[in-house]
N, C-alpha and C positions, 0 to 999 in steps of 0.2 A: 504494500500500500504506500503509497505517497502523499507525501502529505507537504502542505502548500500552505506558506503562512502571509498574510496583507496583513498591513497597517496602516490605518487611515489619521492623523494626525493623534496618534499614541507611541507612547512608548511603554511597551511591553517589561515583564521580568526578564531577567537572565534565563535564569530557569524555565521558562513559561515555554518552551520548545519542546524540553523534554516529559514535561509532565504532558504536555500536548499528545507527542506520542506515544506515551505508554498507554494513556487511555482512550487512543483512539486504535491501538493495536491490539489491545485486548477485546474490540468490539469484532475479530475474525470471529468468535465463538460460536457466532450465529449462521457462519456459512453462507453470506451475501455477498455476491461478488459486487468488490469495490473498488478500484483502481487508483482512486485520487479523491483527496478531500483538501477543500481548499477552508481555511482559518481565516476570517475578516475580523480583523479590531478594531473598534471603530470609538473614539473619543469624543464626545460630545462636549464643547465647549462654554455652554449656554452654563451660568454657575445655578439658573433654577433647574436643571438636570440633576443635581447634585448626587441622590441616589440610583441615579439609572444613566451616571455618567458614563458607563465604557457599557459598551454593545459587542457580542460576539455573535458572528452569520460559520455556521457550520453546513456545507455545500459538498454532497458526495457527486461524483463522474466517473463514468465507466461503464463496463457492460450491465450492470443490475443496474435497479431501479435509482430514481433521483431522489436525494433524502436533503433534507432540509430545515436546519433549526438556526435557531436562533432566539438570545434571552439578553437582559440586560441588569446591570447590580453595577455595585458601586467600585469593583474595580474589576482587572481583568479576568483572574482566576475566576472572582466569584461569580461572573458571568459566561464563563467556560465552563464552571460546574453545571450550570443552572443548561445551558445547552447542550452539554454531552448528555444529560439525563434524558433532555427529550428526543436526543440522536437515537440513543440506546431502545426509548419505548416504539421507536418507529422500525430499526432493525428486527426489534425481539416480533413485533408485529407481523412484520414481511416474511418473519422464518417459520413462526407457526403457521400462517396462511401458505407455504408452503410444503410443510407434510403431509404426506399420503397417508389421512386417515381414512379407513372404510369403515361407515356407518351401517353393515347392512340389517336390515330385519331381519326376525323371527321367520317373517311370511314369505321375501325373496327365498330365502335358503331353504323354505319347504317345499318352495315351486320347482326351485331348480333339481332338487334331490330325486 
C-alpha cells in the first residue's frame, strides 16, 4: 500500500508519518484491495475554528472500491484518529458484504433432496 501524505497550510508532527502508516497498514486485515491512500491536512486558519482547526480527508485509489473519510479536532493526530475510525467502519463494511454466506432454507434443501 502507498501511502501519500498533502499538507494544506499545516505543519504536521514529526512522527505523524509513521503512526500514519502503521494504522493504515494494519487496515490489510480486511482483505480490500487498496493500492494508494492519499492523507490531506488541512489547517484552518479562521481562530473561530478553534476546535475543529486541523481537518484530515483520508482518500483510498486502486483497484477496490473508493473509500473516503474525513473528520476534524483540534489538532492533527486527533483528527487522524477520528478519521481512521471511520476508514476502518467502511472497510470492515465492504468485507462482510463480501463473504459468501448461504442462507439457505429448511424448504430449498427439501426440494432439492
Amino acid at each position: 500500500m502507498n501511502i501519500v501524505l498533502h499538507t494544506r497550510n499545516a505543519q504536521v508532527a514529526s512522527d505523524f508519518q509513521e503512526i500514519a502508516e502503521g494504522k493504515l497498514i494494519s487496515m490489510d486485515r480486511f482483505s480490500v484491495a487498496i493500492d494508494r491512500v492519499e492523507i490531506e491536512v488541512i489547517h484552518e486558519a479562521n481562530p473561530k475554528q478553534g476546535k475543529l482547526s486541523h481537518r484530515v480527508i483520508l482518500t483510498s485509489r486502486g483497484a477496490g472500491p473508493l473509500i473516503r473519510a474525513e473528520a476534524a479536532a483540534f489538532n492533527d493526530l486527533a483528527a487522524f484518529d477520528l478519521a481512521i475510525r471511520s476508514f476502518e467502519l467502511q472497510l470492515r463494511k465492504i468485507h462482510e458484504r463480501s463473504k459468501d454466506i448461504g442462507h439457505d432454507s429448511v424448504r430449498k434443501k427439501a426440494v432439492s433432496e
